[in-house]
C-alpha positions in Angstrom: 16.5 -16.8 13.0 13.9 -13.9 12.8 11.6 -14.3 9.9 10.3 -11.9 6.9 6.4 -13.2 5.6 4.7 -11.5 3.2 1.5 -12.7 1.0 1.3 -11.2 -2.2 -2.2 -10.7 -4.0 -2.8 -11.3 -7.6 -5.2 -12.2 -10.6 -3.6 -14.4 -12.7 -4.1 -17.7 -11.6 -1.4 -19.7 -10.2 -0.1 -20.9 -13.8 0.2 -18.1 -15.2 2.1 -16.3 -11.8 4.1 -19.7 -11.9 5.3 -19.1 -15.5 5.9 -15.5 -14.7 8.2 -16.2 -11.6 10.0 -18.8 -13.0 10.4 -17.4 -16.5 12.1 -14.5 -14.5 13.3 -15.5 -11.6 17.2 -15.8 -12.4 19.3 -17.5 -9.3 21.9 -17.8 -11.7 22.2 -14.0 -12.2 22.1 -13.5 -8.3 24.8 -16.2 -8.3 27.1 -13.8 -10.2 27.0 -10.6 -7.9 29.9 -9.9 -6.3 28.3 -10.4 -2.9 26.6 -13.6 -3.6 29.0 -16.8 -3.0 26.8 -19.0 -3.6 22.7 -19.5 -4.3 20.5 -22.8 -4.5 17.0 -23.2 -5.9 14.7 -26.4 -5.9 11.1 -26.0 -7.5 8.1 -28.7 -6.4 5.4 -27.9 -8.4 4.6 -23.9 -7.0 6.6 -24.3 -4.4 10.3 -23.0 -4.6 13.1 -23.7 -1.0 16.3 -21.5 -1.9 19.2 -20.3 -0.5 21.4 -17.1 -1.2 24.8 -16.6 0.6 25.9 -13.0 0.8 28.8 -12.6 2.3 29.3 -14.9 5.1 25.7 -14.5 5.7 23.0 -17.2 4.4 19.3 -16.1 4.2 16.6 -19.1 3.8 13.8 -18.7 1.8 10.8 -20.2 0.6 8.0 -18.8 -2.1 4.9 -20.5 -2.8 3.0 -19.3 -5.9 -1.1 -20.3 -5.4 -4.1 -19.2 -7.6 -4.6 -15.7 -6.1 -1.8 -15.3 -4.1 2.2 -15.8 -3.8 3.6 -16.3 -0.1 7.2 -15.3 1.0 8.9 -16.0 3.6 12.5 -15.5 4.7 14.8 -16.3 7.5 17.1 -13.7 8.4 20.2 -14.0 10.0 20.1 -12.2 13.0 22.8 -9.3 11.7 20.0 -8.6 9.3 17.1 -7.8 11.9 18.4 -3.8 11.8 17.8 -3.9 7.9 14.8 -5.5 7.5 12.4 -2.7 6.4 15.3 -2.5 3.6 15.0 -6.4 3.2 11.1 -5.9 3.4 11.0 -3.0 -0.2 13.1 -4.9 -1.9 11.1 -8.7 -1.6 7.8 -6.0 -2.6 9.6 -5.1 -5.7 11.3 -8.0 -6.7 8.0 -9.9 -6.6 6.5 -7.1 -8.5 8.9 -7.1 -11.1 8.3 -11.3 -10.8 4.9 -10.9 -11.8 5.1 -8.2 -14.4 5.0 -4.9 -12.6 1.4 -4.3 -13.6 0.0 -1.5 -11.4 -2.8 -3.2 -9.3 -1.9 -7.1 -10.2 0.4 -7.4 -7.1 -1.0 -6.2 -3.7 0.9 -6.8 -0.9 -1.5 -8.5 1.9 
């Protein structure tokens, strides 16, 4: 499967990032799109695996929240290699978003 990375710059300490993301990071609402089938989330510490089906199609992720930094990475299904700029925006918003949307507290790396 082809993969999606991106590191995430930020300044507020990896508690504070970690209460952000998981504060709101809502797999639940995912869960109730009408594309989504199915979703599956399991935190360690700042480390969080999940798993979205949309569609038939299942995209495994991982996101790792450290002091000054949050990593992503995804694995794409290969139907999804055509879309992945797409794929690409939308992680760089939705951690954004994660984090607060200040101007300047998320840079991607």
């Amino acid at each position: 499967m082809p993969k999606l990375s991106r590191s995430f710059s930020h300044s507020l300490g990896k508690e504070e990032a970690l209460r952000r993301i998981k504060e709101k990071l809502d797999v639940e609402r995912v869960a109730k799109s009408r594309f989504v089938t199915a979703t599956e989330e399991n935190w360690n510490d700042g480390h969080l695996d999940f798993s979205i089906v949309i569609y038939t199609y299942t995209v495994h992720g991982t996101l790792d929240v450290g002091e000054d930094k949050v990593d992503v990475v995804l694995d794409l299904p290969i139907v999804a290699t055509m879309m992945t700029g797409m794929i690409d925006d939308q992680v760089k918003q939705e951690i954004s978003g994660l984090l607060g949307g200040v101007p300047g507290a998320v840079m991607p790396s």
